[in-house]
N, CA, C, O and CB atoms as a CASP TS submission, in Angstrom:
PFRMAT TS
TARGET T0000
AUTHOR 0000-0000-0000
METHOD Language model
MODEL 1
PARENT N/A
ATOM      1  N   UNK     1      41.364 110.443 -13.757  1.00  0.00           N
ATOM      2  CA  UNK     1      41.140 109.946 -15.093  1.00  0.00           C
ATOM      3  C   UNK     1      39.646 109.849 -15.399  1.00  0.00           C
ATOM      4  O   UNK     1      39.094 110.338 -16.385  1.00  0.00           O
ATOM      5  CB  UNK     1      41.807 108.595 -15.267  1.00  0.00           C
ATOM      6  N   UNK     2      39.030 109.104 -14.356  1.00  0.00           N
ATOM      7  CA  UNK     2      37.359 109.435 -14.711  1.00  0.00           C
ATOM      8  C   UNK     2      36.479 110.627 -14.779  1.00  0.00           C
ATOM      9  O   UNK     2      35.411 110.762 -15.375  1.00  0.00           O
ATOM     10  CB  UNK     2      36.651 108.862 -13.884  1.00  0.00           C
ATOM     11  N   UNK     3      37.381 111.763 -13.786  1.00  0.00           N
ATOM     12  CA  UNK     3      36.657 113.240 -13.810  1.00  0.00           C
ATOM     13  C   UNK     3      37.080 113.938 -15.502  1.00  0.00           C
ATOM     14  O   UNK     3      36.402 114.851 -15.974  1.00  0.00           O
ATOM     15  CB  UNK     3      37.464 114.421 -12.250  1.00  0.00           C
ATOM     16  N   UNK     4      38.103 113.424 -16.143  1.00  0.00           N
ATOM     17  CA  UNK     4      38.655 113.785 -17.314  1.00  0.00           C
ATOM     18  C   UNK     4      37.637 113.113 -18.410  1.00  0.00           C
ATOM     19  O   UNK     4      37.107 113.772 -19.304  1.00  0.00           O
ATOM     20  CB  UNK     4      40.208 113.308 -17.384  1.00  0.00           C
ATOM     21  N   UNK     5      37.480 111.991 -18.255  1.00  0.00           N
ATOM     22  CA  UNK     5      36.471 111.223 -19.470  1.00  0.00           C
ATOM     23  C   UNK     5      35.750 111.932 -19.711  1.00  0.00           C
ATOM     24  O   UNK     5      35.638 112.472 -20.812  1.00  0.00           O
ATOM     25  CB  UNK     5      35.679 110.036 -19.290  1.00  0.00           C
ATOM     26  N   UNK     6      34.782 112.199 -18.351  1.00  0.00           N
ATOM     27  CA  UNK     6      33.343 112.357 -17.917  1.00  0.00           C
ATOM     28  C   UNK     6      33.267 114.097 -18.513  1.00  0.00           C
ATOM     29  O   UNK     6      32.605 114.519 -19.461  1.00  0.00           O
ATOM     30  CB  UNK     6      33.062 112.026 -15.896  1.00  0.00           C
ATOM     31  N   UNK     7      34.140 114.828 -17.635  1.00  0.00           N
ATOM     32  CA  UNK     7      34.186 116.454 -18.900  1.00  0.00           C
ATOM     33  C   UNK     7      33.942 116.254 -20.554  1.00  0.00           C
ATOM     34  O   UNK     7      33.132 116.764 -21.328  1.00  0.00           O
ATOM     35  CB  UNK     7      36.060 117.262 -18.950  1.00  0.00           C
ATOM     36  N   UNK     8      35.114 115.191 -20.747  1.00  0.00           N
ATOM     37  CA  UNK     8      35.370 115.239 -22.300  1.00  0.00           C
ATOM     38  C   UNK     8      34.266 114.785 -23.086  1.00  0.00           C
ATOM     39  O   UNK     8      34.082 115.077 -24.268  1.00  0.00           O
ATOM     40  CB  UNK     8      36.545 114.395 -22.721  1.00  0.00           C
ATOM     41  N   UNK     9      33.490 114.007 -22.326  1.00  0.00           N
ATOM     42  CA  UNK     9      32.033 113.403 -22.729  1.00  0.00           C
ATOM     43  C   UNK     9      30.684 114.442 -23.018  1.00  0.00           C
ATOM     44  O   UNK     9      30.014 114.684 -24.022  1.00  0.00           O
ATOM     45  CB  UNK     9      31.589 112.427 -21.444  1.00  0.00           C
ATOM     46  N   UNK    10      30.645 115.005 -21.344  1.00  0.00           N
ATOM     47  CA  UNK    10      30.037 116.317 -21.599  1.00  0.00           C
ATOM     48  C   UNK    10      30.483 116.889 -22.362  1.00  0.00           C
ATOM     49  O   UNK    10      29.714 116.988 -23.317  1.00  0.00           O
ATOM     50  CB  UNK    10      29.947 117.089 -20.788  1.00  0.00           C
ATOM     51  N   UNK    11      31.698 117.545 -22.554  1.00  0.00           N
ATOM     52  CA  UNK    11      31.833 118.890 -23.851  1.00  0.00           C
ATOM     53  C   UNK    11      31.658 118.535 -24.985  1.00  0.00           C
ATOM     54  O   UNK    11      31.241 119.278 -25.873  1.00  0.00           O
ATOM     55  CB  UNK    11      33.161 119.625 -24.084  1.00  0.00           C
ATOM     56  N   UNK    12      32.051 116.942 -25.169  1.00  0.00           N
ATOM     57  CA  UNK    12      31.141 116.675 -26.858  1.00  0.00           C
ATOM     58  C   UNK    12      29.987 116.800 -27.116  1.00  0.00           C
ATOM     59  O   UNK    12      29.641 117.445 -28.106  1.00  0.00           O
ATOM     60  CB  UNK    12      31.086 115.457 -27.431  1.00  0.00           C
ATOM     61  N   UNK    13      28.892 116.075 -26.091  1.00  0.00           N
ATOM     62  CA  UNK    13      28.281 116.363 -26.018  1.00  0.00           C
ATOM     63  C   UNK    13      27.363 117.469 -26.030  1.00  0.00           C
ATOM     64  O   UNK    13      26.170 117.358 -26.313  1.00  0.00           O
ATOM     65  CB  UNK    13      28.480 115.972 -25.731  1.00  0.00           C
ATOM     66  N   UNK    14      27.931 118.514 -25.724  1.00  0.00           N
ATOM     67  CA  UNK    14      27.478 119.784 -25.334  1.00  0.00           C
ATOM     68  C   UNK    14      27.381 120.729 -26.692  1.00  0.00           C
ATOM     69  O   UNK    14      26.470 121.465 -27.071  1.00  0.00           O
ATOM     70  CB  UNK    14      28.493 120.374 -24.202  1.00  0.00           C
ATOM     71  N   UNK    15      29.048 120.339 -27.449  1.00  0.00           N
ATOM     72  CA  UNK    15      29.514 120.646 -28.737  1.00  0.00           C
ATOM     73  C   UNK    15      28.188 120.150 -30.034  1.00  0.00           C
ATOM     74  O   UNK    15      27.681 120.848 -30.913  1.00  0.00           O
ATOM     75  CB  UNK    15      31.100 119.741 -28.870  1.00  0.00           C
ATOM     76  N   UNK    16      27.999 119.012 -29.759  1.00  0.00           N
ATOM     77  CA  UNK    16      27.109 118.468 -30.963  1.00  0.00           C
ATOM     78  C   UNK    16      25.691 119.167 -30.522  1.00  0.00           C
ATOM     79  O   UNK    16      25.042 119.788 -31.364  1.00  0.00           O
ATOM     80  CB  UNK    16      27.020 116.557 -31.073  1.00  0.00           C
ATOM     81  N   UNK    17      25.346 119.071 -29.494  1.00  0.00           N
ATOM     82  CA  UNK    17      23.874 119.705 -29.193  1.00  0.00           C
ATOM     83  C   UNK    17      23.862 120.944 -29.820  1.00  0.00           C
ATOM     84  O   UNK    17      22.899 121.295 -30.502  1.00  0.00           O
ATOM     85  CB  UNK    17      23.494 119.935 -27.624  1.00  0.00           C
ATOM     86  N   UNK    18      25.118 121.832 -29.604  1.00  0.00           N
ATOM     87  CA  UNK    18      24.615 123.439 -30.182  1.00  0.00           C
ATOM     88  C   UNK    18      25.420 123.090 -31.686  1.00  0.00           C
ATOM     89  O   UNK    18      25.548 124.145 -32.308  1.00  0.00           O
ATOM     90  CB  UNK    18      25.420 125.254 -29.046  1.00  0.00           C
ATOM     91  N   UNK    19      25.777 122.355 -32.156  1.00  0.00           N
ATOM     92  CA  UNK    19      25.877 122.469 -33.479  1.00  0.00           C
ATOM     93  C   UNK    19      24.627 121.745 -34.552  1.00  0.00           C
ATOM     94  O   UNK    19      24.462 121.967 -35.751  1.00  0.00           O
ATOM     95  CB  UNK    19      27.239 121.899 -33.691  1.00  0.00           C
ATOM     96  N   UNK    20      23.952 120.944 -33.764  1.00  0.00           N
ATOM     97  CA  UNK    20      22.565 120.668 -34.682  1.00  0.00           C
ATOM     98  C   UNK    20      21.695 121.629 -34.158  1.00  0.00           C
ATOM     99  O   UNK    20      20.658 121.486 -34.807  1.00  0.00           O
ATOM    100  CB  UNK    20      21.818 119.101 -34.570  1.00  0.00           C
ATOM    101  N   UNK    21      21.508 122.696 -33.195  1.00  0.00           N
ATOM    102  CA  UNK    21      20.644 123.860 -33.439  1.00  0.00           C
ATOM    103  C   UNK    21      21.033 125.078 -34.314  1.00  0.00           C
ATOM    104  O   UNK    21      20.571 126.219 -34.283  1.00  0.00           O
ATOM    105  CB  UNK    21      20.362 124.358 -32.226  1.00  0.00           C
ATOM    106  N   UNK    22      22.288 124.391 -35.335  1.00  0.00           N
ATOM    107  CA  UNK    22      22.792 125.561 -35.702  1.00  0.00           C
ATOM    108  C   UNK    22      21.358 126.016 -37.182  1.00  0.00           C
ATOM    109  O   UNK    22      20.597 125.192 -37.689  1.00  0.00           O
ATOM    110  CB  UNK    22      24.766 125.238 -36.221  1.00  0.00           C
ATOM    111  N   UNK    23      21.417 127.334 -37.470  1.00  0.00           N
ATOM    112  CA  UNK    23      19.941 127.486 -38.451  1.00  0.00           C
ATOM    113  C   UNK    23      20.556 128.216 -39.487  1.00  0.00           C
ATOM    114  O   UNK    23      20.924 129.302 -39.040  1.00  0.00           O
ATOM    115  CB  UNK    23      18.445 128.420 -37.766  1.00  0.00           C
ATOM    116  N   UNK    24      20.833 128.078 -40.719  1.00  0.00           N
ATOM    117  CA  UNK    24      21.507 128.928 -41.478  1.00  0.00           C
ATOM    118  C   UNK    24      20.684 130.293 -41.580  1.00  0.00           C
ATOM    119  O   UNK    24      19.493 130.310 -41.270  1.00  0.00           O
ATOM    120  CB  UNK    24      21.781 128.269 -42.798  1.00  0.00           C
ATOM    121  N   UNK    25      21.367 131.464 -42.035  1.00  0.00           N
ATOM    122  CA  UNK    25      21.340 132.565 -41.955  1.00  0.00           C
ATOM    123  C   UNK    25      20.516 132.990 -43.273  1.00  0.00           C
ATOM    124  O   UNK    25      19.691 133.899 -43.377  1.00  0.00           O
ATOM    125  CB  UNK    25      22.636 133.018 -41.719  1.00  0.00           C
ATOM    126  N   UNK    26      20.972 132.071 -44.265  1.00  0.00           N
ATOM    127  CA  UNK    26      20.496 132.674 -45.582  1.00  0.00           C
ATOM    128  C   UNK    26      18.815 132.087 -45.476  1.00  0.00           C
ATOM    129  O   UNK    26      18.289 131.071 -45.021  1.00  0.00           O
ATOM    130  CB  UNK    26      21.547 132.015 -47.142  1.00  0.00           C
ATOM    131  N   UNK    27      18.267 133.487 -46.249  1.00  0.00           N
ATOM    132  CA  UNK    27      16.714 133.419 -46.043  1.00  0.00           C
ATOM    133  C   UNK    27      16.086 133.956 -47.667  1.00  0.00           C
ATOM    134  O   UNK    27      16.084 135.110 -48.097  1.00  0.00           O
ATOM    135  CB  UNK    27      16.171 134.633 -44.537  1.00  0.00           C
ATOM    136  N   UNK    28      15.790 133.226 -48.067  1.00  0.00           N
ATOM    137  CA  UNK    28      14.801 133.902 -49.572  1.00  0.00           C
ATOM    138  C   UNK    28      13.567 134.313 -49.391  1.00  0.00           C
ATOM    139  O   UNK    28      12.469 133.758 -49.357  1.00  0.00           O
ATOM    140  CB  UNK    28      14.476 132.878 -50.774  1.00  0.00           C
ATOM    141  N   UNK    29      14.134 135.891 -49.231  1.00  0.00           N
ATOM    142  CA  UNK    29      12.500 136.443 -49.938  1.00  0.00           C
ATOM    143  C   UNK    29      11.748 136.405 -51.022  1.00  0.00           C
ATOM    144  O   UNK    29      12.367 136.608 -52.067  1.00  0.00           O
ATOM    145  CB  UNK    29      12.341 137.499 -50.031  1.00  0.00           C
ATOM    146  N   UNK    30      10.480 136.188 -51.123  1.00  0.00           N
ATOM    147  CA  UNK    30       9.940 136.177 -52.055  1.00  0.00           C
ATOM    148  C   UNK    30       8.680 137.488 -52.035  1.00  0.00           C
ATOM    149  O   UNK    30       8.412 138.037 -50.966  1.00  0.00           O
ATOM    150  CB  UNK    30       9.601 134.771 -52.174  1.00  0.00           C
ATOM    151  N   UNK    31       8.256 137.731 -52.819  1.00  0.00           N
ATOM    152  CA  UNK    31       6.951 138.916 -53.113  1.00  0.00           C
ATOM    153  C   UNK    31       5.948 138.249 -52.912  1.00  0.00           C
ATOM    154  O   UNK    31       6.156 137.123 -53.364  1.00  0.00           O
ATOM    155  CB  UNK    31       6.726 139.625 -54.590  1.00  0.00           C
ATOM    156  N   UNK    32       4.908 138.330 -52.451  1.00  0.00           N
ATOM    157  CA  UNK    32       3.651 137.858 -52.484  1.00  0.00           C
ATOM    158  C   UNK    32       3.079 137.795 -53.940  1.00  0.00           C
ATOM    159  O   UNK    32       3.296 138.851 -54.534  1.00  0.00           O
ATOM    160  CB  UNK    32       2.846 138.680 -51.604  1.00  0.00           C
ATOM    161  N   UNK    33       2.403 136.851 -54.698  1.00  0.00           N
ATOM    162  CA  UNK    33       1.653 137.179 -55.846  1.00  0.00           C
ATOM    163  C   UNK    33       2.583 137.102 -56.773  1.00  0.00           C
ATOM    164  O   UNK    33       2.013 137.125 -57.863  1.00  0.00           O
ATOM    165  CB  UNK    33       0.952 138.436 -55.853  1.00  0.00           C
ATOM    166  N   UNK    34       4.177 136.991 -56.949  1.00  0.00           N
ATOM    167  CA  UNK    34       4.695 137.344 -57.860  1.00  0.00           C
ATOM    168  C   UNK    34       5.457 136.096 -58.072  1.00  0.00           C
ATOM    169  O   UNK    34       6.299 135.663 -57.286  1.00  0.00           O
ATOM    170  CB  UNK    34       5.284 138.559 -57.730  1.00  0.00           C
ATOM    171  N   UNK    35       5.043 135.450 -59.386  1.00  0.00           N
ATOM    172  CA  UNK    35       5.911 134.065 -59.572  1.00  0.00           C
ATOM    173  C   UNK    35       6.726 134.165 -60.910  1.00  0.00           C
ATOM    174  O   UNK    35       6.496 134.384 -62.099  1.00  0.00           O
ATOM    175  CB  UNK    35       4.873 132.635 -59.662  1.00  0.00           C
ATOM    176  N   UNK    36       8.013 133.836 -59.940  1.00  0.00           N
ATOM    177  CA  UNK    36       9.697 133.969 -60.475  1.00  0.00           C
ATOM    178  C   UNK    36      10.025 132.965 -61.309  1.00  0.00           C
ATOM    179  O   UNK    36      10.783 133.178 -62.255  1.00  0.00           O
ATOM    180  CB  UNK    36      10.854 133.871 -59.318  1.00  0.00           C
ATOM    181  N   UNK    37       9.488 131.719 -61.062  1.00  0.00           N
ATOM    182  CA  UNK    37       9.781 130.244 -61.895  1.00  0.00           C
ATOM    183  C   UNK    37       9.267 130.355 -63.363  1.00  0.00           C
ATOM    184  O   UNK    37       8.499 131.159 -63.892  1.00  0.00           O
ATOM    185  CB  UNK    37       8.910 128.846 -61.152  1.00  0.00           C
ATOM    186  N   UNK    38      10.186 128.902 -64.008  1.00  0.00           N
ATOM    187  CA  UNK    38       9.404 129.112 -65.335  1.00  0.00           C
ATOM    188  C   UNK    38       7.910 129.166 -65.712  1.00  0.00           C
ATOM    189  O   UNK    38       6.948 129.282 -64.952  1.00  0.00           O
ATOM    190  CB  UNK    38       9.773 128.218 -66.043  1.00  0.00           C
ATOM    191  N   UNK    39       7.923 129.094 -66.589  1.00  0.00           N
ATOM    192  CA  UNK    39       6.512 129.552 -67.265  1.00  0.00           C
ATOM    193  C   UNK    39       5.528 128.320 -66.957  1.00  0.00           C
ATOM    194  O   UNK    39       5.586 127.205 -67.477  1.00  0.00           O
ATOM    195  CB  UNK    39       6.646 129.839 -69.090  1.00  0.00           C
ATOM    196  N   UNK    40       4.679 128.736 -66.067  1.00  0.00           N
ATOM    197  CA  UNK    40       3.474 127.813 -65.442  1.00  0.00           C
ATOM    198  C   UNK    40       2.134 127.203 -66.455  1.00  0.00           C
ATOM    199  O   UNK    40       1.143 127.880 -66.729  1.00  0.00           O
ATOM    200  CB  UNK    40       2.747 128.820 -64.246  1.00  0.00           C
ATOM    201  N   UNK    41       2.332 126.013 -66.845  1.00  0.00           N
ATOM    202  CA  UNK    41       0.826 125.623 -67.732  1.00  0.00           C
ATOM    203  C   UNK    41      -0.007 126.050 -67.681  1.00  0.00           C
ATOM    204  O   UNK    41      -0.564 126.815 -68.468  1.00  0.00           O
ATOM    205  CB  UNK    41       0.212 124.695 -67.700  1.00  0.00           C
ATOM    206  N   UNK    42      -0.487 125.407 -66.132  1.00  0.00           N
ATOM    207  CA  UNK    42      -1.862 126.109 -65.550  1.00  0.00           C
ATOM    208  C   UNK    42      -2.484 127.089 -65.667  1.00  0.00           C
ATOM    209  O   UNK    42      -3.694 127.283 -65.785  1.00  0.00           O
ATOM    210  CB  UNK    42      -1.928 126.282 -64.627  1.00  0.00           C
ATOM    211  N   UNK    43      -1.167 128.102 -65.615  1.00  0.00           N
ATOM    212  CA  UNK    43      -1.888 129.358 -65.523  1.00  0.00           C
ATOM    213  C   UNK    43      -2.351 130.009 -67.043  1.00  0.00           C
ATOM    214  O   UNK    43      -3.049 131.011 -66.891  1.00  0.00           O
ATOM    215  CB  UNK    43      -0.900 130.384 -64.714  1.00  0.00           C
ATOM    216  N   UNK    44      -2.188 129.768 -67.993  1.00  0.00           N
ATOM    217  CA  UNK    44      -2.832 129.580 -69.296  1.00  0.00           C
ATOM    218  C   UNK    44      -4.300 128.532 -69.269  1.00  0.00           C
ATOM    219  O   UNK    44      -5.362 128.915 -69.760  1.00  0.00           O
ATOM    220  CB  UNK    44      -1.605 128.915 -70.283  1.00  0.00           C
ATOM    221  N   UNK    45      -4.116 127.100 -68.572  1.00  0.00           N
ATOM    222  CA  UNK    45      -5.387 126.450 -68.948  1.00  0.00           C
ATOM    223  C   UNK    45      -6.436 127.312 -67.820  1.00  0.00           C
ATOM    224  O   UNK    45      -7.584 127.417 -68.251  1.00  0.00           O
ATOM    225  CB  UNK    45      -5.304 124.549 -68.736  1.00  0.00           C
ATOM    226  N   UNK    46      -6.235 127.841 -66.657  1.00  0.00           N
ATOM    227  CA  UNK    46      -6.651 128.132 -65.567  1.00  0.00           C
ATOM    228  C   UNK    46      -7.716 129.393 -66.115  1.00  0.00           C
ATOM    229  O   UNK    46      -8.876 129.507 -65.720  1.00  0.00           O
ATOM    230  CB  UNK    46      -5.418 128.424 -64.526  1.00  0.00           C
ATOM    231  N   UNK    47      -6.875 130.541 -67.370  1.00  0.00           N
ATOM    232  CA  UNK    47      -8.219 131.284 -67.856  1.00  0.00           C
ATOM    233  C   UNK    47      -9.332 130.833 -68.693  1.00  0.00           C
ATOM    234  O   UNK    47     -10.248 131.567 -69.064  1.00  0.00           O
ATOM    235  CB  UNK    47      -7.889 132.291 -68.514  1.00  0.00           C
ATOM    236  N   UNK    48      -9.212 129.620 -68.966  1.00  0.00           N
ATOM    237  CA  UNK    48     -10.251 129.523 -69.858  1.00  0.00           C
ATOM    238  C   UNK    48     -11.493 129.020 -69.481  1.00  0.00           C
ATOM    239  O   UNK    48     -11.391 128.155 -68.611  1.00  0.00           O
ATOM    240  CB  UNK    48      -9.887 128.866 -70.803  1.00  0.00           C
ATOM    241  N   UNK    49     -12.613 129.261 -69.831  1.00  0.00           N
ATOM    242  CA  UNK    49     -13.766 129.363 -69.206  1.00  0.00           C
ATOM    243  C   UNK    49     -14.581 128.012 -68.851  1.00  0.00           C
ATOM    244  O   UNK    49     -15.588 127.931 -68.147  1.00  0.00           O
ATOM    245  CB  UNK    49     -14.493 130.210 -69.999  1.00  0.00           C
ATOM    246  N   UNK    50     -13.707 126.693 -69.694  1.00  0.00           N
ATOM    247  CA  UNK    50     -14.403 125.276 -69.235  1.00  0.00           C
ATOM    248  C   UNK    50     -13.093 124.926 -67.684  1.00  0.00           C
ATOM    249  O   UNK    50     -13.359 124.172 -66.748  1.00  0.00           O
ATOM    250  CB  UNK    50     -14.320 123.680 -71.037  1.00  0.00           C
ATOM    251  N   UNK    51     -12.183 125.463 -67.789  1.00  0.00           N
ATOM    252  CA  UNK    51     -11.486 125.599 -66.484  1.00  0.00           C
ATOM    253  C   UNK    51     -12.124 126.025 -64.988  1.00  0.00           C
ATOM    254  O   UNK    51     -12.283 125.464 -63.904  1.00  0.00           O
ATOM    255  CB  UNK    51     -10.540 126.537 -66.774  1.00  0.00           C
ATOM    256  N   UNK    52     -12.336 127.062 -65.440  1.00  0.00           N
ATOM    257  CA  UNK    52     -13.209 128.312 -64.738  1.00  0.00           C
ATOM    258  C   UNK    52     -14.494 127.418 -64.004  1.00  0.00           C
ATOM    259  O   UNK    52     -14.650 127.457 -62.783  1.00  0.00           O
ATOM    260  CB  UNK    52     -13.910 129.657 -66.127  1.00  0.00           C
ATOM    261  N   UNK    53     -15.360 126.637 -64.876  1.00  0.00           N
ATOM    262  CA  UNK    53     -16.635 126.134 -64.753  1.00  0.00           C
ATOM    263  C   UNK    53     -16.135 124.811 -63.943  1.00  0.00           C
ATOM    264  O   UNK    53     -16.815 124.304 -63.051  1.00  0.00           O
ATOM    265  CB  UNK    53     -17.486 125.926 -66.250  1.00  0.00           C
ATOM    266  N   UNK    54     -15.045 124.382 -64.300  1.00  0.00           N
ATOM    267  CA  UNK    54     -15.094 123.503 -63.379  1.00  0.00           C
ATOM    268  C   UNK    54     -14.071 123.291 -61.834  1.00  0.00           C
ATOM    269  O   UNK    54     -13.766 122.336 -61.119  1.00  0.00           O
ATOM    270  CB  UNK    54     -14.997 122.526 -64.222  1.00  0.00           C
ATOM    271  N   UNK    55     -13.818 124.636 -61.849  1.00  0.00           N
ATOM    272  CA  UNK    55     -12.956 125.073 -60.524  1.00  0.00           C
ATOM    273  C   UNK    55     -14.510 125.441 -60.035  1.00  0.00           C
ATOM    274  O   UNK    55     -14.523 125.073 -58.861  1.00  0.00           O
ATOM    275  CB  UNK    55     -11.465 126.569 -60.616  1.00  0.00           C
ATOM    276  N   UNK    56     -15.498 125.850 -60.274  1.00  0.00           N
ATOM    277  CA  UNK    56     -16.697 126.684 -59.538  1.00  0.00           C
ATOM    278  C   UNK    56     -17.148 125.124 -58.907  1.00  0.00           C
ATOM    279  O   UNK    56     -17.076 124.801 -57.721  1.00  0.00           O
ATOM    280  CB  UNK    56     -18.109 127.754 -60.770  1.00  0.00           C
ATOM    281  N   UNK    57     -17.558 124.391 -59.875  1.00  0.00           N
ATOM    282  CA  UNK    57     -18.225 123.257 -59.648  1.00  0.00           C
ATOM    283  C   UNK    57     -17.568 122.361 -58.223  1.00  0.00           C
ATOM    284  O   UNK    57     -18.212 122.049 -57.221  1.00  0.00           O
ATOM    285  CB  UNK    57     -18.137 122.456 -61.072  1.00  0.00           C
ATOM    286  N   UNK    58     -16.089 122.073 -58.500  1.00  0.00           N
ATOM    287  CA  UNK    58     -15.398 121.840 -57.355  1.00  0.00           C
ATOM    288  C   UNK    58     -15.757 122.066 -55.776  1.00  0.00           C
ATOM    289  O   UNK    58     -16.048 121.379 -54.797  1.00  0.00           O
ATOM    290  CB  UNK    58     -14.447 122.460 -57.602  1.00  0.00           C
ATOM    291  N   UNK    59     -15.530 123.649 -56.166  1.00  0.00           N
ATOM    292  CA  UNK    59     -15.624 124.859 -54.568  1.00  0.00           C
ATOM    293  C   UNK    59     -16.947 124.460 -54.414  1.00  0.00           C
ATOM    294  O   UNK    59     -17.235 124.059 -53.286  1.00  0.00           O
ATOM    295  CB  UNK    59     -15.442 126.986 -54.699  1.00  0.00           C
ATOM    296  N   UNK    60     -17.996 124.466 -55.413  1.00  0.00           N
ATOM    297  CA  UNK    60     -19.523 124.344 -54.616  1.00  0.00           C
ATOM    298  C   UNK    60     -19.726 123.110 -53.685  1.00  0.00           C
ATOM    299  O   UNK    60     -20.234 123.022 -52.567  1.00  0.00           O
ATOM    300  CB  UNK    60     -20.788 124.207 -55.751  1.00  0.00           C
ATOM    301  N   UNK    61     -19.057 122.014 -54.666  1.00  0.00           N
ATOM    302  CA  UNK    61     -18.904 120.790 -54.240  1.00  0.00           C
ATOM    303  C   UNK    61     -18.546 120.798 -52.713  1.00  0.00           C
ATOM    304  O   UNK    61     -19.365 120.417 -51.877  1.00  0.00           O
ATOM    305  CB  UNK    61     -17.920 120.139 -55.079  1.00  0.00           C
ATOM    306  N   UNK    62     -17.544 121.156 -52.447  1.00  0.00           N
ATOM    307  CA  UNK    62     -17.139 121.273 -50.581  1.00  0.00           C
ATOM    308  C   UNK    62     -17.457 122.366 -49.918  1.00  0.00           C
ATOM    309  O   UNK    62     -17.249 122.525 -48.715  1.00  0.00           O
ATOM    310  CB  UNK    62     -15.592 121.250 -50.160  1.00  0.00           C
ATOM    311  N   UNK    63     -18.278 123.640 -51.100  1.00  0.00           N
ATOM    312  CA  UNK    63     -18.705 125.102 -49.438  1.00  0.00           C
ATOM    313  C   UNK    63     -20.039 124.808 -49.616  1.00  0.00           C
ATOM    314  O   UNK    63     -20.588 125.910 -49.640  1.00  0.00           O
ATOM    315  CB  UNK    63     -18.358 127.427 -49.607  1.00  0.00           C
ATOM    316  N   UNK    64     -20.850 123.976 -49.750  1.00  0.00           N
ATOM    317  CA  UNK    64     -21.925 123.996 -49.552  1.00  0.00           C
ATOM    318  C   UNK    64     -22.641 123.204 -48.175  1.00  0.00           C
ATOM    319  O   UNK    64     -23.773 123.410 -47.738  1.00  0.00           O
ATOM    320  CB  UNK    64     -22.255 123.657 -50.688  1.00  0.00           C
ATOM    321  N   UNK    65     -21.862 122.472 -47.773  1.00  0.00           N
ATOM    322  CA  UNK    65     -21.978 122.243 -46.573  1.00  0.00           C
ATOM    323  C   UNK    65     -21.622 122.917 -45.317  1.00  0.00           C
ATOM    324  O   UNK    65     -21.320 122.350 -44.267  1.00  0.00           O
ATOM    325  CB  UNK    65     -21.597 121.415 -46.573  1.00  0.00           C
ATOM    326  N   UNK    66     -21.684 124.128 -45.517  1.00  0.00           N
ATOM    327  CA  UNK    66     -20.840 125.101 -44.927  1.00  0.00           C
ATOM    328  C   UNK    66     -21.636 126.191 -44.270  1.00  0.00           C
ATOM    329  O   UNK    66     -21.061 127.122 -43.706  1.00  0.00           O
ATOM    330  CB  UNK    66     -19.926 125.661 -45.934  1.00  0.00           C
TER
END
């Protein structure tokens, strides 16, 4: 009766271990560069040139110690 527990313990055991390594199969590719979602704000305020001036200002801000 105890060699019976002690299996049935292990094989649950054993059972749950390879079922939380389980990894689903389905995988989304995406394109590099190419955005699928709705229509992004940013990327309208992002061309305009007081945008622009102050994305530069930013980057100088932290590569200049560099």
């Amino acid at each position: 009766m105890q060699l019976r527990t002690t299996l049935s313990l292990i094989l649950s055991l054993l059972i749950l271990g390879l079922a939380a390594c389980y990894e689903s199969p389905d995988v989304t590719v995406h394109q590099p560069g190419v955005y699928k979602g709705d229509k992004d704000p940013l990327l309208e305020k992002q061309r305009t040139s007081d945008q622009q001036q102050r994305l530069r200002e930013r980057f100088n801000l932290v590569q200049t110690d560099r």
